[in-house]
DOSE-850462 format. One record per residue: residue number from 1; residue in one letter; x, y, z of N, C-alpha, C in turn. Coordinates in steps of 0.02 Angstrom, whole numbers, m for minus. Layout:
# residues N
(r NUM, "a", (X, Y, Z), (X, Y, Z), (X, Y, Z))
...
//
This chain:
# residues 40
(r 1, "x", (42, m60, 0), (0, 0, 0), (44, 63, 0))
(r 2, "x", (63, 89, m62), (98, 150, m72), (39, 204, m60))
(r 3, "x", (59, 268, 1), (15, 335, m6), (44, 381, m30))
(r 4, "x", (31, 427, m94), (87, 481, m123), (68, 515, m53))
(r 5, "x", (154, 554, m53), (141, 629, 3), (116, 685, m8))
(r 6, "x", (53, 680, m71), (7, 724, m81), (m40, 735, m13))
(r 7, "x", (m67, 646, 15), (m112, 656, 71), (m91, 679, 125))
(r 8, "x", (m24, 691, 135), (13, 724, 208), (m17, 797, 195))
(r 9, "x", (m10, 804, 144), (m4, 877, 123), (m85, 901, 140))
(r 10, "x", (m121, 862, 102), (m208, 866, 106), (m237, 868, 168))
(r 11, "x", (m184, 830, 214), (m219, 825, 281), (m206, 864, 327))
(r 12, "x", (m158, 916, 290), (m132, 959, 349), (m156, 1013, 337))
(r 13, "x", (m187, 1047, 263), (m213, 1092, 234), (m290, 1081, 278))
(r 14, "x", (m305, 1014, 275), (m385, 1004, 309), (m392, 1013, 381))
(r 15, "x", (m338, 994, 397), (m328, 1008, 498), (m339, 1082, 488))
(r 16, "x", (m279, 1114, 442), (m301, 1214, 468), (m369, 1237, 455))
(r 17, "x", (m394, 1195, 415), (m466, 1251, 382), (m529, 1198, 415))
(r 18, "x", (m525, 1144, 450), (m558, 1108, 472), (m606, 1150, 531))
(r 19, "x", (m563, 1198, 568), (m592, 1233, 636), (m615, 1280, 619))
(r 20, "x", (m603, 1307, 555), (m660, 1347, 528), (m722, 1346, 492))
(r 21, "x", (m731, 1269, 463), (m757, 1232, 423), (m813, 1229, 494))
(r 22, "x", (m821, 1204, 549), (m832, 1179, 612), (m880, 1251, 622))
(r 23, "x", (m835, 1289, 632), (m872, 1343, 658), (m934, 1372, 605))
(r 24, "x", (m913, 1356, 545), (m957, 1393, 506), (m1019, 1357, 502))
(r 25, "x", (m1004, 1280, 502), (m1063, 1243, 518), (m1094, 1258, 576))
(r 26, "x", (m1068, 1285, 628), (m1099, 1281, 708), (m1139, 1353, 681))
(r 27, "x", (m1108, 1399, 670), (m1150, 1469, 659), (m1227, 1434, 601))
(r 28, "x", (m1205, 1426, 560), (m1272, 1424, 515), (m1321, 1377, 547))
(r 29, "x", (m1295, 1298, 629), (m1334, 1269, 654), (m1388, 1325, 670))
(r 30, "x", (m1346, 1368, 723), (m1361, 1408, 781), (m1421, 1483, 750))
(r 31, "x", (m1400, 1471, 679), (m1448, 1546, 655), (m1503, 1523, 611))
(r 32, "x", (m1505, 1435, 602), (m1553, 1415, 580), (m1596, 1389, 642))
(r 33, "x", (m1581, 1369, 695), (m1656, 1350, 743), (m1645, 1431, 797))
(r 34, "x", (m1612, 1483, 781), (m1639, 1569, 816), (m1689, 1562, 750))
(r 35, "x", (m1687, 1560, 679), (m1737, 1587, 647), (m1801, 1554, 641))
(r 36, "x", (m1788, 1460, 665), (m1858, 1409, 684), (m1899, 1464, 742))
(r 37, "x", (m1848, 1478, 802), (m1896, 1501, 849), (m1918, 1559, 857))
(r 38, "x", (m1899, 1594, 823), (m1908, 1685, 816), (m1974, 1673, 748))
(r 39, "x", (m1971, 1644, 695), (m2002, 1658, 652), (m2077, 1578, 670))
(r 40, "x", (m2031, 1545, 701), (m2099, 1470, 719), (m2146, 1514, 778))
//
């Protein structure tokens, strides 16, 4: 099982942008059930 050291590379690019990836999902959770209960 050869892995090129493309995926070292991919996975380290994904660790930095991962915690922002995270957050952006948590914000759009968090402003889609404020707009269920403000607008429900």
């Amino acid at each position: 099982m050869e892995k090129p050291k493309q995926d070292y590379s991919f996975w380290t690019k994904y660790k930095r942008f991962a915690g922002t990836e995270i957050m952006l999902y948590v914000i759009m959770i968090v402003g889609i059930i404020l707009g269920i209960l403000i607008f429900g």
